[in-house]
N, C-alpha and C positions, 0 to 999 in steps of 0.2 A: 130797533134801529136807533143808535146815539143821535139825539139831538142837543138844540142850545146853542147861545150865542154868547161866547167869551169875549170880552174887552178890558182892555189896558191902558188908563189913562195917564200914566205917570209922563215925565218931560227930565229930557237927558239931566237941563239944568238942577230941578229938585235933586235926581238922584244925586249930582254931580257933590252937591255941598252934602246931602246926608252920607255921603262915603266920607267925605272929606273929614267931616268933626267929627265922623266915627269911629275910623282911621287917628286921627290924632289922639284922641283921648285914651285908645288900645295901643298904642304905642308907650303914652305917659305915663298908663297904668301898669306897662309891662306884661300886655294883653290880660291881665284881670277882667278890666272892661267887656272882653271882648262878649260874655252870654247877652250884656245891654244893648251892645251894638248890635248883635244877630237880630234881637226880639225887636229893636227898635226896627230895622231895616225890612224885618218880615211885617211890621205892621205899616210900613210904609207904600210895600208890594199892595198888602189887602187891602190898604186905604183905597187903592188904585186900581182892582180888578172887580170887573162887573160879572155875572152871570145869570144870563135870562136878564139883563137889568138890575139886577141885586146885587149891591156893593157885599164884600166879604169883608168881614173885621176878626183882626187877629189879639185874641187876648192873652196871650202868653207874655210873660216878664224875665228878666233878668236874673232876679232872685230864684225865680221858679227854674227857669235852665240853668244857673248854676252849677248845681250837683252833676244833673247829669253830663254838664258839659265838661265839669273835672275829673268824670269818672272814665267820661270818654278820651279823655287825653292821658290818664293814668295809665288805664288799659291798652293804649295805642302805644305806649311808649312801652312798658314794660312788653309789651308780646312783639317788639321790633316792628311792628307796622299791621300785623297780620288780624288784630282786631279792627282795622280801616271799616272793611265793610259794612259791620255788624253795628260798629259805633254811627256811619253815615246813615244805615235803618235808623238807628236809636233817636238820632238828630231827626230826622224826617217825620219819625212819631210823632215825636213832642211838638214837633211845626205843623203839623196836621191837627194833633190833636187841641189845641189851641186854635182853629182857623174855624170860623163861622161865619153864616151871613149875618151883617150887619141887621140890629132893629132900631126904629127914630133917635131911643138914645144915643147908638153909637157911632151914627153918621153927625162927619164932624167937615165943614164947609171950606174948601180948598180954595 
């Protein structure tokens, strides 16, 4: 039987400005920016979601989604759309696999 008690602390406001400089900075970069913006904003999430009480902390980076974040937009383009799915697995891995519960190091005081 699933149990557990998920929460979510995040506030419209936070999100509001981390979309905003997100947002701008992937526009300025010409969405270059954009695997920083992901990784930042996914650690933003974990910063914010409890489980049983235990914060999650997200250590995936920029540099580190890079590649596959190029290879997923190559492949998207060149196959007219039809690798979508397969690339949004690939995306989801990589955000998964980078997601763990936080330990005293990496809780950081909001």
């Amino acid at each position: 039987m699933a149990h557990g008690k998920f929460e979510f602390k995040g506030t419209g406001g936070s999100f509001l400005w981390n979309v905003i400089w997100t947002s701008i900075l992937t526009i300025i970069t010409f969405g270059i920016f954009f695997p920083w913006a992901y990784a930042h904003n996914q650690k933003w999430i974990a910063e914010r979601t409890f489980i049983d009480g235990k914060q999650l902390c997200f250590k995936g980076t920029g540099a580190g989604f890079f590649g596959t974040w190029l290879l997923i937009v190559f492949l998207t383009v060149i196959t007219l759309g039809i690798y979508l799915p397969w690339g949004f697995c690939r995306l989801k891995r990589w955000q998964t696999n980078n997601l763990y519960f936080a330990d005293t190091a990496d809780v950081e005081k909001h």
